[in-house]
N, C-alpha and C positions, 0 to 999 in steps of 0.2 A: 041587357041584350044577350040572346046567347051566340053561342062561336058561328061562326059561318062552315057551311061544307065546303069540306075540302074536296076536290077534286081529284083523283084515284088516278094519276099516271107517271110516267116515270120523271124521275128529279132530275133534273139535267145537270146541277152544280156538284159535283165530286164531292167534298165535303160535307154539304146540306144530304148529301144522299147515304152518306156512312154514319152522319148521326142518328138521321132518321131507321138506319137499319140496325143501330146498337137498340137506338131503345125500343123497336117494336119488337125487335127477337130478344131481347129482355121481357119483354110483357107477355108473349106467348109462350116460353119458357116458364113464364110464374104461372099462368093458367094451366099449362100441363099438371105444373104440379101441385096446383090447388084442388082440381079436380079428379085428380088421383088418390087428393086426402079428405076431401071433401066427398065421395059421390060413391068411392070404392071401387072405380074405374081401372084399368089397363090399357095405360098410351103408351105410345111410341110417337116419338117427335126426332125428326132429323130435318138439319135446315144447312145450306151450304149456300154460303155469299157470294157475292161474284170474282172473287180471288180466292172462291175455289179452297176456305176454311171452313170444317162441318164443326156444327154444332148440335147436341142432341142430348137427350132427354128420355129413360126407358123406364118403367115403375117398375119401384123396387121388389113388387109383387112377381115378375115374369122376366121373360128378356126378347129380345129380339129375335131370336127364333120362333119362342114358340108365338110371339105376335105375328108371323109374316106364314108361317103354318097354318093359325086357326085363320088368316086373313084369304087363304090359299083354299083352305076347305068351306070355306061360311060363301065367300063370293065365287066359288067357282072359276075364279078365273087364273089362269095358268102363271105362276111367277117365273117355273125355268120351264125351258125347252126337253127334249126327251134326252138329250147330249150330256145334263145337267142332272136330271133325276137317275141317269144310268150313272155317273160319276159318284154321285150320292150315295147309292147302290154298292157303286164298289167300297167307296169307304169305309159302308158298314161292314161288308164282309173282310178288307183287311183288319176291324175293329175287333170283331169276333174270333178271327185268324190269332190277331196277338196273343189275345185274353187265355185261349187254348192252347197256344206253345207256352206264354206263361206259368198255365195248371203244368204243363207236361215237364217245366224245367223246375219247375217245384217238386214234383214226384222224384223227380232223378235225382233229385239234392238229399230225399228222403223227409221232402215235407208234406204236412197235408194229405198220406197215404190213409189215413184210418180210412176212409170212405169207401179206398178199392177192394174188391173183392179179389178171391183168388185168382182168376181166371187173369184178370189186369195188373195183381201184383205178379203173375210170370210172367206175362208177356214186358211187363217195368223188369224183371230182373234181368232177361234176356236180350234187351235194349242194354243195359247198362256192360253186359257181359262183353256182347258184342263193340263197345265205343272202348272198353280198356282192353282186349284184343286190338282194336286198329290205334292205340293209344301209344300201348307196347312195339307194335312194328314201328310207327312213326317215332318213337326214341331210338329204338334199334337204328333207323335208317341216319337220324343225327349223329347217333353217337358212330358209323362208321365214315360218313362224313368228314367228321373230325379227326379220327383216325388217320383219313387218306390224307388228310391236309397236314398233320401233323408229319405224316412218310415224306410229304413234298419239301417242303420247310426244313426238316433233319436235310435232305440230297442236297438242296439250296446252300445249306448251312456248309453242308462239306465241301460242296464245291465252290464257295466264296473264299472256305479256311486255305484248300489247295492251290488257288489264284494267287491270295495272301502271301501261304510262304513262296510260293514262284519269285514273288515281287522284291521282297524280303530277303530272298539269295541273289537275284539280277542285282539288285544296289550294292548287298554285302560286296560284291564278285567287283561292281564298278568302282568302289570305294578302295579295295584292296590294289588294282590294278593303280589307282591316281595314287594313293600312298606309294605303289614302289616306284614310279615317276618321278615324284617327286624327292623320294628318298636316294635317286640317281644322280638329279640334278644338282641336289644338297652336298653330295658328294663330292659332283664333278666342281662345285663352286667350292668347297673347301681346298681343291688341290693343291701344292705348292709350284710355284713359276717354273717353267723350266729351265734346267742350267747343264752347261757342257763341264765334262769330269776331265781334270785336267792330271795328267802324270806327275807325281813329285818327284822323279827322278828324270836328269837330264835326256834329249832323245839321244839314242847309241851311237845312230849314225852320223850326229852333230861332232863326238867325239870324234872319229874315224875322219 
């Protein structure tokens, strides 16, 4: 007997339905790329499951540009909007922008020059003349810079050094002052008791 048809709708069982979608986008996956090797074709296959993981498939022969370009010119029909081909537009022109500061930062290095003639190697010399003139001031202006900073720093310096000794003679001056304090005190603690001086000879008028 052969299989019966199945019937083409969605699988409601979670599980039954992620098997079912490994192996079919396994099997259209291998036909991509059987008849890319097979037929001499140029596919493109993009597939995106329903958690939103893509999976895809480009022949080795091309890529995905230029498939969605010849796909844009053969069908006529519009892939971007005009917001998208002016975007496109600029690209290329910042692309071409680079490539030509790149020649022009080559010339100034002194690479790649054999091709200019004279008229472009003066106008290259005079670029160069000009950038080590504004080169020159811009060292000049760091190096006074430093200068000024270094003027500030030395005034700083002297007037932390003249604070210093201020402080230095305020303690000497207090230090000397509690020394003779206490070298008064020391004194007056060493004295001997007081005693009354008595005559060693009899009073006169005891005599009398």
């Amino acid at each position: 007997m052969g299989r019966g048809k199945i019937e083409i709708k969605r699988i409601e069982n979670s599980s039954n339905r992620q098997v079912t979608y490994s192996k079919r986008k396994n099997g259209i996956l291998k036909k991509a790329k059987e008849i890319t090797v097979l037929c001499d074709a140029q596919v493109s296959l993009i597939i995106f499951a329903a958690s939103g993981k893509m999976h895809d498939y480009i022949s080795p022969s091309t890529t995905l540009i230029d498939i969605l370009e010849r796909y844009h010119k053969t069908s006529g029909k519009r892939l971007w909007d005009a917001k998208h081909e002016n975007l496109n537009g600029e690209i290329e022109r910042l692309k071409k922008e680079n490539d030509s500061m790149q020649i022009e930062l080559r010339h100034l290095k002194g690479e790649d020059i054999n091709s200019l003639n004279y008229k472009e190697l003066m106008a290259l010399e005079d670029a160069l003349e000009t950038g080590l003139v504004s080169v020159r001031e811009k060292q000049m202006d760091v190096y006074r810079m430093f200068r000024r900073n270094d003027k500030i720093l030395e005034e700083e310096n002297r007037e932390l050094n003249f604070l210093w000794q201020q402080r230095l003679a305020v303690e000497g001056s207090r230090e000397m002052e509690n020394g003779f304090d206490q070298s008064v005190r020391d004194y007056n603690s060493q004295m001997p008791f007081a005693f009354r001086v008595q005559p060693m000879q009899p009073n006169l008028q005891e005599r009398i």
